[in-house]
N, C-alpha and C positions, 0 to 999 in steps of 0.2 A: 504493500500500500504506500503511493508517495505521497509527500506534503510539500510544499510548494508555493510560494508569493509569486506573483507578476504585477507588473506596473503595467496598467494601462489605461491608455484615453477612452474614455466610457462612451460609443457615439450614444446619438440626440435618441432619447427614447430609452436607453440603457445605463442609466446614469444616475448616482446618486442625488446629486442636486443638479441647479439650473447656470454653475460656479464656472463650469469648463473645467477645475480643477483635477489632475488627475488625482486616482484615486487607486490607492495597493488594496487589493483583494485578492479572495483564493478560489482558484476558478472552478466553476462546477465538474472538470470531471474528476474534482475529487471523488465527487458524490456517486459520479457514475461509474467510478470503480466500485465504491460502496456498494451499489445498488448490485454492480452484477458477480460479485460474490458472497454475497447476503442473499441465499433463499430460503425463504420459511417453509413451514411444513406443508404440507400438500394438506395436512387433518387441520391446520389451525383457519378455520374458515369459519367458525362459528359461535358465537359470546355469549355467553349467559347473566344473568343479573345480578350473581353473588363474585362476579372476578373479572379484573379487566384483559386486556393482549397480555401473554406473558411468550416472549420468544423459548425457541426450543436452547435443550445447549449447544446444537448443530451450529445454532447460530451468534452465541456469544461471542466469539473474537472478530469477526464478522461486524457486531456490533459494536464492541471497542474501537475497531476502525472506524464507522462510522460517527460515534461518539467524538475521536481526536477531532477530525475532520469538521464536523459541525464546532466544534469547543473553538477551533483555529479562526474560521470564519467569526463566531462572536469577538473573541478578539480583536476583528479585521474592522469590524462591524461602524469601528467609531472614526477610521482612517478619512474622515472626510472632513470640506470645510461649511460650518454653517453657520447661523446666528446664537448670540446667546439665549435669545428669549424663545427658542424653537424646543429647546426640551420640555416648556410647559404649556406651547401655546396653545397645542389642541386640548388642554384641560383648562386653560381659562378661558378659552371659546364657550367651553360647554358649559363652562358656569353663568355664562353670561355677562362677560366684561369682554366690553370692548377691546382689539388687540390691533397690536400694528401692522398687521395683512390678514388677510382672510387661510385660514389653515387649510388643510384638505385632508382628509384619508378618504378611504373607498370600500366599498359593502363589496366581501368576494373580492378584497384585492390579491388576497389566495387565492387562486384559481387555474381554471388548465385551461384559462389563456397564453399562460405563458408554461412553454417547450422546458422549462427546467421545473416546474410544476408535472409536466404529463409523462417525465421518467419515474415521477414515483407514482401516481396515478396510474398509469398505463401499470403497471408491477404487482401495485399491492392494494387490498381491499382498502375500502376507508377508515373504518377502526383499528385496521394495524398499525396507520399511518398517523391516526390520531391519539390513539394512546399510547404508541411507542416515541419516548420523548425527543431520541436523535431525530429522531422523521418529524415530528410535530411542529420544532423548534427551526430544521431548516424551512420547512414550508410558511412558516411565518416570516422567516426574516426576508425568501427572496424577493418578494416583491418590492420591501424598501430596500434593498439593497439598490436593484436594478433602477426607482422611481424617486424614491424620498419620500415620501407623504409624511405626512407629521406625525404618522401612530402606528404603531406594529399592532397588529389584530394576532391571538394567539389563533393558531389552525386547529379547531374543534367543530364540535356541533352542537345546534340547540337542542337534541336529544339526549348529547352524553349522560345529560344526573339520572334519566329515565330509572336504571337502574338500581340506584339508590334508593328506590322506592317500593324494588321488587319487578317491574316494568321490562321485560325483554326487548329487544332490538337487532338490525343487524341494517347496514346500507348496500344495498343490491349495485352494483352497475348497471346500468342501462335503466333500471327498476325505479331506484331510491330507495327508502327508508319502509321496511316493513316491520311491525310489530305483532308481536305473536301473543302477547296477553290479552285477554279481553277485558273492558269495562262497558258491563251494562245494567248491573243491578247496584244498589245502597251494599249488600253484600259484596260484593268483588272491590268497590272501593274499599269499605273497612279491612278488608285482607291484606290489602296496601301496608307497607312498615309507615311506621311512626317519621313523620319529616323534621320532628322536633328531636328525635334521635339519630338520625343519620349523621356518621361520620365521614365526611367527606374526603378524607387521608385515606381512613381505611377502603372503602371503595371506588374511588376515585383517586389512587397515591400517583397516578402518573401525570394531576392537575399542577399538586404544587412544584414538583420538577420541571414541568413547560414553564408556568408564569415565571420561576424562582427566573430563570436564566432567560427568558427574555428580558425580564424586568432587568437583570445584570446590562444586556446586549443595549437595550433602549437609554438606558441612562450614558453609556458608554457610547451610544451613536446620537445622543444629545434629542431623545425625541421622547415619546410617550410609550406607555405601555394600554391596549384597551382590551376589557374583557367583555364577554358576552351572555344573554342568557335568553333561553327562550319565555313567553309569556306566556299565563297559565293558561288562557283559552287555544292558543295553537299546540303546546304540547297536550292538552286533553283531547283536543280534533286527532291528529296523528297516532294518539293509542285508540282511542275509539275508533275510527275509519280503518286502524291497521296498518293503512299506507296511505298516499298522495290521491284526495278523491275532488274531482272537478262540483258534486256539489254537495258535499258534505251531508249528506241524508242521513246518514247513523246519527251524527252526531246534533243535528238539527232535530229528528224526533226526541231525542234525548232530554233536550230544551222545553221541546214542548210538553214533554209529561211530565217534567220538573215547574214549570210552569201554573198544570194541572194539578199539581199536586200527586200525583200519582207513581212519581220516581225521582226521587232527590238525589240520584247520582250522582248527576253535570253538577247542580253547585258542592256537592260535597268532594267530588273530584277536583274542580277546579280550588276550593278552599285546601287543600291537601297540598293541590300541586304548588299553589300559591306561598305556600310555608317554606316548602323546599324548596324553590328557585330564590325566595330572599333570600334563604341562610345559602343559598351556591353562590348568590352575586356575593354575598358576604365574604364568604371562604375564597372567590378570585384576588378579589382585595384584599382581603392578608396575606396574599401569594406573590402582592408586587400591581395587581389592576390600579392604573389610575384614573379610569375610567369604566363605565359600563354601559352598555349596551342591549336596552331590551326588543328583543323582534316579537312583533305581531305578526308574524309572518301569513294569519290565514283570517286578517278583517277582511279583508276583501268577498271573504264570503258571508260578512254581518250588516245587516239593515243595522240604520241608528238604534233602533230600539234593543236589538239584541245585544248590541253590544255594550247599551247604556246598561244592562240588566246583567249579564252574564263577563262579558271579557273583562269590560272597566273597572268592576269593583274587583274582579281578581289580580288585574295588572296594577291598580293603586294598591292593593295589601303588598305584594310582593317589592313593588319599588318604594314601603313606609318600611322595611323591615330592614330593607340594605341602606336608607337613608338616618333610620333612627339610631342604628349600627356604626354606622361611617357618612356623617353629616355633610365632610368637607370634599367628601366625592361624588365627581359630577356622575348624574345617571342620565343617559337619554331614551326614550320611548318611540319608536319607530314601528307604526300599522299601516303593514303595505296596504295598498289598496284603500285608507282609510280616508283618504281627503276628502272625501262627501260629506264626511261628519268631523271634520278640525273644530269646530266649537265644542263638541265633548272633549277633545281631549285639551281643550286650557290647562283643566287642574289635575290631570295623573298625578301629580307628585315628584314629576320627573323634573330634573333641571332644565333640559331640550326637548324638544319636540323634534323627532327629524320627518321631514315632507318626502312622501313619495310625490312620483314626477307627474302623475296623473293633474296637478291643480299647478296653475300659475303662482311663483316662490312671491309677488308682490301681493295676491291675492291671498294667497294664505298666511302671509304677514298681517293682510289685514283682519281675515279672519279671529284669529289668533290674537291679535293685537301686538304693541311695539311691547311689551314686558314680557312677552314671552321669545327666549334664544329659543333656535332655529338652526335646524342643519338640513341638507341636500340641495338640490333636487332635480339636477338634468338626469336625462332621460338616457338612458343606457345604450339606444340605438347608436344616442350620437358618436358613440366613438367609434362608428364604419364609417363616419363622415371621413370628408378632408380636415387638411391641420388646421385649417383658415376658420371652419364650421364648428369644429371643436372649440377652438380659443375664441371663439365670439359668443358661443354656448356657454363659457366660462365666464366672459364679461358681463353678460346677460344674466347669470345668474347672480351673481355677486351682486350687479349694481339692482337688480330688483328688492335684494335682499337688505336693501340700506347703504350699501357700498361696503370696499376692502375693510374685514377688521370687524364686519357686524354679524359675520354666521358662521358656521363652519361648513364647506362647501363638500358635496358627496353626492354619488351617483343617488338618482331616486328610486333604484334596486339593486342588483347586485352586477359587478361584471357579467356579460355573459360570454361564454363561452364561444369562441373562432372571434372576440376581439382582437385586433392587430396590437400588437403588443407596443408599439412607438405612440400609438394613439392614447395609452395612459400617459407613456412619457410629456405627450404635447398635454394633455389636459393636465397634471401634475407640475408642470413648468408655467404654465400660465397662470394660474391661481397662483403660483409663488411671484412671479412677476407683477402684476398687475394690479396699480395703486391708482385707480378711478379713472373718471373721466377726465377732468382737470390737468389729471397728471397727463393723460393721454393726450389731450390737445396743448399742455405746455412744450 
């Protein structure tokens, strides 16, 4: 296994920042030696609720390498040149003070848009990749590496604590996320473990190893650390549906005989799950989160009403519990698909609000009103655009948003996938560049 520095001029697109400076790193095929003498077991394909990924010992030294390898790159991590006030700006964005440019990270800046992304992808399932910390840790760092964005997002899922609660799982390729537990009676929920007992070390011991050494990598690359958690009405859709359903009919009856009085499952699920997702945003943030991050990932399938009844009051318990816990960290609330109904969420509880792309960012300012911080909101297509369409979609969003310094600017869903990878870099450099209109026409 070699290890290895090269000095190189990063091109446009591939590039820590927006500086030209060059920049020493360690080039990925460390990793791809890693990769292609690390093979797991042929049996390790399937997770249960009581143990996370444990490799075989075929694969320990294997994984030493890998371990060096990734350890080398943190290291490398901080070899760049930036501003002072960059290590916290994405956390005083989020708290809502005014900042002296507008920050940027990106939803799925993890992703297998980018070719050093899809040698681990293409190789190994998603859970081996996620709770095996060398794999977890690189897949977070290369995006900022390659971009800069002000926040390293660690590489998980809003499924992972599922298990912590007794909850099976597995993420299929091609498939997605299939759950093999059922919830459909007041019984099956109470069978559920206790959320106010759950040890998150013991269950989940390969969380505080990702955050511990990102949290190292980010302070040494002078940027932020963010964590994430799913919110309790999309993690109770996903165990109820079992997997990814276009119109949530399980869990929609479910509602409505909870409603009828007739089966109190959904809210006793959702009050359940609500417990445990605080105490997890909890437990990121003793891990090193300087932020968090909560996905509604499934309003989009809630009329106003159901969501003022069912999602809202589960997504405000769980973001009072990590706030009453850890006050001085920002949390933001993000429901795809929700901007039909931006005047319920004024008061989640959340420091930010982040906009999907579906509503105009001036219009949902207004919505919302000027005392409420604000994160996204273009549109994810745009980055097939040209460089020209991108960087005007940047200015556009910022200056709707108040101008440079008043939001924190982010796709209004997540990468997706066959994005051209220079197209983050151009959208990533312009946000760092660009200080209004004024500036523009002086």
């Amino acid at each position: 296994f070699f290890s290895c520095n090269c000095s190189h001029e990063l091109p446009r697109g591939r590039r820590k920042t927006s500086t030209h400076l060059p920049m020493k790193f360690t080039t990925v095929s460390l990793f791809t030696l890693a990769l292609a003498t690390w093979a797991p077991s042929p049996g390790v394909t399937a997770f249960s609720s009581n143990v996370a990924f444990v490799p075989t010992k075929s694969s320990e030294m294997s994984i030493s390498a890998l371990h060096a390898s990734v350890a080398e790159v943190e290291e490398t991590a901080s070899a760049v040149s930036s501003a002072p006030g960059d290590r916290d700006i994405l956390v005083r964005a989020a708290r809502g003070e005014v900042v002296e440019r507008t920050p940027v990270w990106l939803m799925r800046q993890a992703g297998r848009y980018m070719a050093a992304f899809r040698e681990y992808s293409n190789k190994y399932p998603f859970r081996e990749r996620s709770e095996t910390p060398d794999m977890a840790v690189e897949l977070s760092l290369q995006c900022h590496r390659a971009y800069g964005m002000d926040g390293i997002i660690m590489f998980s899922d809003i499924l992972t604590p599922l298990p912590t609660l007794g909850i099976d799982f597995d993420v299929i390729r091609g498939t997605g996320p299939v759950i093999s537990t059922e919830i459909r009676t007041e019984e099956d929920v109470s069978n559920l473990s206790d959320p106010e007992q759950v040890d998150f070390d013991e269950k989940l011991p390969f969380i505080r190893e990702i955050l511990t050494r990102l949290s190292t990598a980010a302070e040494e690359a002078n940027t932020s650390l963010i964590g994430f958690v799913g919110a309790p009405f999309t993690l109770a859709s996903y165990t109820v549906e079992g997997k990814s359903s276009k119109a949530c009919l399980a869990t929609k009856k479910l509602m409505m005989a909870d409603e009828a009085g007739d089966n109190a499952a959904m809210s006793q699920f959702l009050d359940k799950l609500a417990v445990m997702i605080g105490r997890y945003g909890c437990h990121q943030i003793e891990c090193g989160a300087q932020v968090v991050q909560v996905f509604e990932s499934w309003s989009h399938q809630l009329s106003p009403q159901q969501f003022e009844k069912f999602a809202k009051p589960a997504a405000q318990k769980a973001i009072k519990i990590i706030k009453e816990a850890h006050p001085d960290v920002p949390v933001i609330y993000f429901a795809n698909g929700g901007s039909s109904y931006l005047e319920l969420q004024r008061d989640m509880g959340a420091d930010m609000i982040a906009i999907d792309w579906g509503v105009d960012m001036a219009q949902a300012r207004s919505i919302l009103g000027e005392d409420v911080p604000v994160s996204g909101n273009i549109d994810p297509t745009i980055l097939f655009g040209t460089k020209e369409q991108i960087e005007q979609a940047v200015r556009d969003c910022i200056d709707r948003a108040g101008g440079p310094g008043k939001h924190l600017l982010n796709l209004g869903h997540g990468v997706m996938q066959g994005t051209p990878e220079e197209a983050v870099g151009w959208l990533v450099d312009e946000c760092k560049r660009y200080r209004g209109k004024d500036a523009e026409e002086s």
